[in-house]
VOZAMAR-503337 format. One record per residue: residue number from 0; residue in one letter; x, y, z of N, C-alpha, C, CB in turn. Coordinates in nm, 2 decimals. Each point is the difference from the previous one (the first is absolute). Glycine has a CB too. Layout:
<sites>
SITE    k  r     n_x     n_y     n_z    ca_x    ca_y    ca_z     c_x     c_y     c_z    cb_x    cb_y    cb_z
SITE  NUM  A       X       Y       Z       X       Y       Z       X       Y       Z       X       Y       Z
...
</sites>
This chain:
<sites>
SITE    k  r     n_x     n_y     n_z    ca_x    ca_y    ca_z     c_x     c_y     c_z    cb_x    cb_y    cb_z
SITE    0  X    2.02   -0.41    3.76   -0.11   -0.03   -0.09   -0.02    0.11   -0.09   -0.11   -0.13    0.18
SITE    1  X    0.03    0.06   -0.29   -0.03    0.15   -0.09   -0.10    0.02   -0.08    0.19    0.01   -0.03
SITE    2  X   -0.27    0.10    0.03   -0.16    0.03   -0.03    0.03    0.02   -0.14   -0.11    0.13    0.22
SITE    3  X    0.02   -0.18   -0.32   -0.02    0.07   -0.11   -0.14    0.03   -0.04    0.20   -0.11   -0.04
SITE    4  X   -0.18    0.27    0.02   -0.18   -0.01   -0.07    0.00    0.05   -0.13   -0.12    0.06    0.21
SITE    5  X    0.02   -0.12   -0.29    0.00    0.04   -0.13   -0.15    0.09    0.00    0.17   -0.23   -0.11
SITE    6  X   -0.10    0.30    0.01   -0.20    0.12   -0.05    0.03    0.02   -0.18   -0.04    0.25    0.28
SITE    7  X   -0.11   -0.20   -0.32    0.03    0.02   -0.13   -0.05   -0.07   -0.08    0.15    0.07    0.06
SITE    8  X   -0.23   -0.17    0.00   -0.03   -0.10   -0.10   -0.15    0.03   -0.01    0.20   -0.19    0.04
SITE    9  X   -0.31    0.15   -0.14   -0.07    0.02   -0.07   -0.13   -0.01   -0.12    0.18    0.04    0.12
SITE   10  X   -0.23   -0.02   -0.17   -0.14   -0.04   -0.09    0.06    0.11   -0.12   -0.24   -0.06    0.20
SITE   11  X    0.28    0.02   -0.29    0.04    0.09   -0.13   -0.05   -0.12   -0.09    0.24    0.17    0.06
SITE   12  X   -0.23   -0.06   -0.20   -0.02   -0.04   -0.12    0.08   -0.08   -0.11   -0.11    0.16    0.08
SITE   13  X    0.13   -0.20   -0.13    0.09   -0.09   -0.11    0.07    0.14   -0.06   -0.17   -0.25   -0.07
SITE   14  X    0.32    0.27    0.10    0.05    0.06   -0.07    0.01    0.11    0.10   -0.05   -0.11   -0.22
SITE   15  X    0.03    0.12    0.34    0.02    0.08    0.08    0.09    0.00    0.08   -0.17    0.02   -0.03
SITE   16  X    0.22    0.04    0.16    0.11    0.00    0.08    0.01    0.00    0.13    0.04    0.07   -0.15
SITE   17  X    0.05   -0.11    0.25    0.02    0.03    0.14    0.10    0.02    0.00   -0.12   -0.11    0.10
SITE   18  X    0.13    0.15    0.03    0.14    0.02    0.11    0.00   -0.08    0.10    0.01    0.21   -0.02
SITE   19  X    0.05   -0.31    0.07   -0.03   -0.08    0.11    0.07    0.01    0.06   -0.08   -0.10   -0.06
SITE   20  X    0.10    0.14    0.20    0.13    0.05    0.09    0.00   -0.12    0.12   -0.04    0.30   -0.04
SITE   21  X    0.18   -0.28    0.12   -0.01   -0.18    0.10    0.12    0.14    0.10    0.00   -0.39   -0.21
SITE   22  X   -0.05    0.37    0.29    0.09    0.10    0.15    0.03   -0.14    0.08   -0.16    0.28    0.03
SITE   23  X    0.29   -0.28    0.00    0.02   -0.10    0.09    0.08    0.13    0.15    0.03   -0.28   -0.23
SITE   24  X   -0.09    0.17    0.29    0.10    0.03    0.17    0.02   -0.11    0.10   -0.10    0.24    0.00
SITE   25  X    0.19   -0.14    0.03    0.02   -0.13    0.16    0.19   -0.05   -0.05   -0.35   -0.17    0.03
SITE   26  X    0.36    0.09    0.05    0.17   -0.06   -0.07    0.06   -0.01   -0.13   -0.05   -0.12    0.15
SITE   27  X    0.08    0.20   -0.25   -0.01   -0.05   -0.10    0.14   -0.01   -0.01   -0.23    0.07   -0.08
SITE   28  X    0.34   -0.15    0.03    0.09   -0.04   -0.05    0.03    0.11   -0.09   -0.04   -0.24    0.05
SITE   29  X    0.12    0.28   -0.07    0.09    0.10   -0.09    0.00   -0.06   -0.20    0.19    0.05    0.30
SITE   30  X   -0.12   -0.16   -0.30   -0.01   -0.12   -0.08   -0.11   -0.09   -0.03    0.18    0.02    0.07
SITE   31  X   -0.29    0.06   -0.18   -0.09   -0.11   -0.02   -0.08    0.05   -0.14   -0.02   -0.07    0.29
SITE   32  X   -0.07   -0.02   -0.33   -0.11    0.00   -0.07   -0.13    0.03    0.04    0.12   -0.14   -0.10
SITE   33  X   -0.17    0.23   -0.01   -0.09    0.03    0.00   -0.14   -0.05   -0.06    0.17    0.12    0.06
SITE   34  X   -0.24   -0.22   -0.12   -0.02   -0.06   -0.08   -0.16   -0.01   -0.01    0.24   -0.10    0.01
SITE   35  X   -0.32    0.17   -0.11   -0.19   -0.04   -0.02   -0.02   -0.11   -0.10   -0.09    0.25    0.03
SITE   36  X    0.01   -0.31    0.05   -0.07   -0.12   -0.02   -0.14   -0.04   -0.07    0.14    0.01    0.16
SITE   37  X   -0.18   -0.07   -0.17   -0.14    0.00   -0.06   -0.06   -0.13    0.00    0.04    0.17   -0.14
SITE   38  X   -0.16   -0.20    0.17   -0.10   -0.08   -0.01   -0.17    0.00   -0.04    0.18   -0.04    0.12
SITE   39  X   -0.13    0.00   -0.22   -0.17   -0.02   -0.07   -0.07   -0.13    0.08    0.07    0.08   -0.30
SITE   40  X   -0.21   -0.06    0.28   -0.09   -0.11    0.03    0.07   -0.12   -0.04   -0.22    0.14   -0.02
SITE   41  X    0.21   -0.25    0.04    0.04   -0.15   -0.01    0.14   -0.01   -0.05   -0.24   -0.07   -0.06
SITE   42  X    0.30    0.17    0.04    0.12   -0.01    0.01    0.11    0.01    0.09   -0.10    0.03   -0.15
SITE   43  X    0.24   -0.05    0.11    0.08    0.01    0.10    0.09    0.10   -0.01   -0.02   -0.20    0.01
SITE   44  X    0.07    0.28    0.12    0.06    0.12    0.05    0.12    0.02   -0.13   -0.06   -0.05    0.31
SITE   45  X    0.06    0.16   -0.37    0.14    0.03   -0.12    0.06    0.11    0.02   -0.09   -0.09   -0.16
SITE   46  X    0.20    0.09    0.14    0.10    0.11    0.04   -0.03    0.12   -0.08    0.18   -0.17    0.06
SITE   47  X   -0.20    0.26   -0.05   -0.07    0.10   -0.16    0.17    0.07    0.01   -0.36    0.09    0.01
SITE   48  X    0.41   -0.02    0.08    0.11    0.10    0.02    0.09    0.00    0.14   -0.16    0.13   -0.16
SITE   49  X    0.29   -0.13    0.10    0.05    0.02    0.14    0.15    0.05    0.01   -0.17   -0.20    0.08
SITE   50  X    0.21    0.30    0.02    0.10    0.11   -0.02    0.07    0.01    0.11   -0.12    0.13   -0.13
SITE   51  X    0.23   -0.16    0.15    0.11    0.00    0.13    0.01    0.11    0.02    0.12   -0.16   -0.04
SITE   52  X   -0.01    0.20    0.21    0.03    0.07    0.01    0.11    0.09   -0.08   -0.11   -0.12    0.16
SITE   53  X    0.14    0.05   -0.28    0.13    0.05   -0.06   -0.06    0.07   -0.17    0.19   -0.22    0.17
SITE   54  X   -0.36    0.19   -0.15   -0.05    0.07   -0.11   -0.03   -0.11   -0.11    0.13    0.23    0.07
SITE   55  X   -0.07   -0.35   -0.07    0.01   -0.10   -0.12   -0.17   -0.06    0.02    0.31   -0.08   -0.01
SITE   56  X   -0.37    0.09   -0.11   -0.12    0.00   -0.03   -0.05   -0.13   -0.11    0.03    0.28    0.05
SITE   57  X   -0.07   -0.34   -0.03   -0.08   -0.14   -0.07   -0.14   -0.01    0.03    0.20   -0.15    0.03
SITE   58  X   -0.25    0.12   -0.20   -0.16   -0.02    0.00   -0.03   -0.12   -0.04   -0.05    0.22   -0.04
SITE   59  X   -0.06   -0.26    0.03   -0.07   -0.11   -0.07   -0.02    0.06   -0.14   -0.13   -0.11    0.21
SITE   60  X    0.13    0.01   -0.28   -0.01    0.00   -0.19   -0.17    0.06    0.02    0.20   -0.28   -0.13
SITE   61  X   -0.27    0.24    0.18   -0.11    0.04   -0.02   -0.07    0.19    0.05    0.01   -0.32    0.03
SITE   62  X    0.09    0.36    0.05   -0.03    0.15    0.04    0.10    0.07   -0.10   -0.05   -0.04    0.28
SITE   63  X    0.18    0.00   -0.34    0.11    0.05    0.00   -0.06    0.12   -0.10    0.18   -0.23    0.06
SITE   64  X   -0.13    0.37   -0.11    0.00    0.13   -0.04   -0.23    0.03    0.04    0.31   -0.01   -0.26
SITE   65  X   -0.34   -0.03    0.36   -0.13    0.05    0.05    0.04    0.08    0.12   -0.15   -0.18   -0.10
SITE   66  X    0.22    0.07    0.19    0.04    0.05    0.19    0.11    0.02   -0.01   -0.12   -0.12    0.15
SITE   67  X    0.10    0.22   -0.05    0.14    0.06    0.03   -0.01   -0.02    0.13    0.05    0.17   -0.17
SITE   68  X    0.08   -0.24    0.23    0.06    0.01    0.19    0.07    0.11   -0.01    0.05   -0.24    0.07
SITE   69  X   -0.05    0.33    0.05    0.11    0.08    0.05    0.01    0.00    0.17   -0.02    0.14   -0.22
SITE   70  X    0.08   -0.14    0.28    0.02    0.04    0.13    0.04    0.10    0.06    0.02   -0.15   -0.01
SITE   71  X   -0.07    0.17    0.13    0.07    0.11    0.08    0.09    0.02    0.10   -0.15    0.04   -0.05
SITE   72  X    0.30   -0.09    0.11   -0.01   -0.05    0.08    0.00    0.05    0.13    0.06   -0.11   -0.14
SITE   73  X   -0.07    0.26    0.11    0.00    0.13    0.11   -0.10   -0.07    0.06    0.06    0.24   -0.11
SITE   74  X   -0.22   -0.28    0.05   -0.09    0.02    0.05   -0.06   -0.17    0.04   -0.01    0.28   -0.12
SITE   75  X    0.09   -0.31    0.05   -0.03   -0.18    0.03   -0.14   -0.09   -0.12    0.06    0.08    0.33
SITE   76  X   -0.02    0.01   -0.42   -0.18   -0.01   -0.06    0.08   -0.03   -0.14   -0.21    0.20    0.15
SITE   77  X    0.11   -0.32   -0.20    0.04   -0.04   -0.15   -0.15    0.03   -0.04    0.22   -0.20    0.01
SITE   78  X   -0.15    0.25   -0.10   -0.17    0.04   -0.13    0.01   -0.12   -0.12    0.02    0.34    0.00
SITE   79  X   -0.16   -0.34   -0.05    0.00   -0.07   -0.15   -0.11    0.02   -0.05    0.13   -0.18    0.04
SITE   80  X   -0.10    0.27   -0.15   -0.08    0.09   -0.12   -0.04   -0.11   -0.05    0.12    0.20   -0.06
SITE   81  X   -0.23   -0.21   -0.01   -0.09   -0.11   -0.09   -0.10    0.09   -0.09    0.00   -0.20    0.21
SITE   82  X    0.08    0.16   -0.34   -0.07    0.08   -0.13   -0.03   -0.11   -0.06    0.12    0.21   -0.03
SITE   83  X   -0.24   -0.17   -0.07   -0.06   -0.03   -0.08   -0.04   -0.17    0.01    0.10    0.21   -0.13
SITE   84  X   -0.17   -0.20    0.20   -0.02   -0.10    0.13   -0.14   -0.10   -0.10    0.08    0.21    0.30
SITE   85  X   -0.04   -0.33   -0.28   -0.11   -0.10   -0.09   -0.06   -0.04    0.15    0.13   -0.11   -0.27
SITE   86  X   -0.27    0.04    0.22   -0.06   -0.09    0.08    0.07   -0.08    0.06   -0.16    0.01   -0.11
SITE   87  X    0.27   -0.08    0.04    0.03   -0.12    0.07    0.16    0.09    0.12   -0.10   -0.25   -0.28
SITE   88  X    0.11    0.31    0.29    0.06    0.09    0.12   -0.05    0.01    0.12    0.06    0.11   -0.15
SITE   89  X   -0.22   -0.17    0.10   -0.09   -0.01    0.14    0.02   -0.12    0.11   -0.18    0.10   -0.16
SITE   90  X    0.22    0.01    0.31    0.11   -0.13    0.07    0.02    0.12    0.11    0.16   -0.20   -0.23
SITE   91  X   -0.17    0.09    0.36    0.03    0.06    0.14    0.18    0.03   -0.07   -0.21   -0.18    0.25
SITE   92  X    0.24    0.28   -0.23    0.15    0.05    0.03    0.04    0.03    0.16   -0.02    0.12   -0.24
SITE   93  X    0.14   -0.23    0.24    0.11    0.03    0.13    0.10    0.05    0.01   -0.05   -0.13    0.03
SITE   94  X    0.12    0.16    0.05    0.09    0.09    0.01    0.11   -0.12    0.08   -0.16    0.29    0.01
SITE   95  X    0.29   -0.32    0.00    0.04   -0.09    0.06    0.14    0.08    0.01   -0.15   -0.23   -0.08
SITE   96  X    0.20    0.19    0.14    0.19    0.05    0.07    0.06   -0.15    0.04   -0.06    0.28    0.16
SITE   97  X    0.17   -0.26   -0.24    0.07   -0.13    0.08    0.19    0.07   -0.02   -0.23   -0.28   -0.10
SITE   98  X    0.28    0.23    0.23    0.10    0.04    0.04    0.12   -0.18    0.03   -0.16    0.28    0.10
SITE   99  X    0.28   -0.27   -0.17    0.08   -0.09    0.05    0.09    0.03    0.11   -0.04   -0.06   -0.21
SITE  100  X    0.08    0.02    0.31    0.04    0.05    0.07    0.09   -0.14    0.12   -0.21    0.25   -0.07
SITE  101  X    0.32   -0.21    0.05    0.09   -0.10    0.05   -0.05   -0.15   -0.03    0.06    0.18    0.18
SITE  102  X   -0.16   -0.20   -0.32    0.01   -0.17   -0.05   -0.14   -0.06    0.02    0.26   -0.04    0.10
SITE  103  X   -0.32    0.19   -0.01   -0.18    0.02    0.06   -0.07    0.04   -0.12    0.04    0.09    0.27
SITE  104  X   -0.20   -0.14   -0.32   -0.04    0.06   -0.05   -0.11    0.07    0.06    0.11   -0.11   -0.15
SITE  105  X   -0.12    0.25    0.13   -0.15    0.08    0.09   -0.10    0.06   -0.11    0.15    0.10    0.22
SITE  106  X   -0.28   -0.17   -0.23   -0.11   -0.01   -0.07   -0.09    0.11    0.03    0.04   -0.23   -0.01
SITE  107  X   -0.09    0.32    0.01   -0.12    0.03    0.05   -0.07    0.06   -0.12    0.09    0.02    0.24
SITE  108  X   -0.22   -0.02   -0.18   -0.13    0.04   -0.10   -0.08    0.15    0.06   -0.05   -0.30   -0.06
SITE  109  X   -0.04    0.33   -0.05   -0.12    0.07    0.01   -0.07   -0.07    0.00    0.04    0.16   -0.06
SITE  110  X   -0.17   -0.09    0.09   -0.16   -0.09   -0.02   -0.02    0.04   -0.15   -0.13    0.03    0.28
SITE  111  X    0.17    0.06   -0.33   -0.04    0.01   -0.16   -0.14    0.08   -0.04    0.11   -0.26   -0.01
SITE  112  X   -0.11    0.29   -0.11   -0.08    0.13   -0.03   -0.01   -0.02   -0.16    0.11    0.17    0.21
SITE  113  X   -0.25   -0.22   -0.21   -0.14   -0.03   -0.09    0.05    0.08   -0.13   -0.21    0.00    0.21
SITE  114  X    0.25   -0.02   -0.32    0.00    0.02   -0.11   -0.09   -0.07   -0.15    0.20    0.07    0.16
SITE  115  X   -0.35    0.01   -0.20   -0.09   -0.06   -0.05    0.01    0.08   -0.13   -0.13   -0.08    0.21
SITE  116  X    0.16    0.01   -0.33   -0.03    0.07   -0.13   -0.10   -0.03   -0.07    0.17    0.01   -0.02
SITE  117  X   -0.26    0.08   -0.01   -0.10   -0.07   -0.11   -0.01    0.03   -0.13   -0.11   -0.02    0.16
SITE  118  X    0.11   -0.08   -0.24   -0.02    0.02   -0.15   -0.11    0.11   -0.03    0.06   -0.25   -0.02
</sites>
C-alpha cells in the first residue's frame, strides 16, 4: 500500500504563488508517475501536471509556463510550484501515483490540499 500526503496549499492573492509538496510512502514501485490533479467546485477532476520516474514532464495547456513539477526521488516527494496564480486555479489539488507493473495498474491518492485565489 501507499500513503500520500500533500501540504502547501492555501489562501493567496491573484498573481501570487505556492509550493505544493506530496511525500509518499509505503510500497512504492521503482517505475512510476507522479501526477497533480485538480478540482474546482462543479467540476470534474483535471490532470494539471505529471512527471515519471525517468523525469519526462507534461502539463495541461492551461498551467503550462506558470507550474512547474519536479521530483525527488531520494525522498519520494513531488513538488509543484504555482505562479502567478488566477482565481480560476481555485481547486482542491491531488497528488496521485500510478505505477504499471506486470500489465497491473496501481492508483493511489492523497486527500488533497485547499488551494484558494482571490481576485
Amino acid at each position: 500500500q501507499v500513503q500520500l500526503v500533500e501540504s502547501g496549499g492555501g489562501l493567496v492573492q491573484a498573481g501570487g504563488s505556492l509550493r505544493l509538496s506530496c511525500v509518499a510512502s509505503g510500497s512504492i514501485f521503482k517505475i512510476n508517475t507522479m501526477n497533480w490533479y485538480r478540482q474546482a467546485p462543479g467540476k470534474q477532476r483535471e490532470l494539471v501536471a505529471g512527471i515519471d520516474s525517468g523525469g519526462s514532464i507534461n502539463y495541461a495547456d492551461s498551467v503550462k509556463g506558470r507550474f512547474t513539477i519536479s521530483r525527488d526521488n531520494a525522498k519520494n516527494t513531488v513538488y509543484l510550484q504555482v505562479c502567478s496564480l488566477k482565481p480560476e486555479d481555485t481547486a482542491v489539488y491531488y497528488c496521485n501515483l500510478d505505477s504499471f507493473v506486470l500489465g497491473t495498474k496501481y492508483d493511489y491518492w492523497g486527500q488533497g490540499t485547499q488551494v484558494t485565489v482571490s481576485s
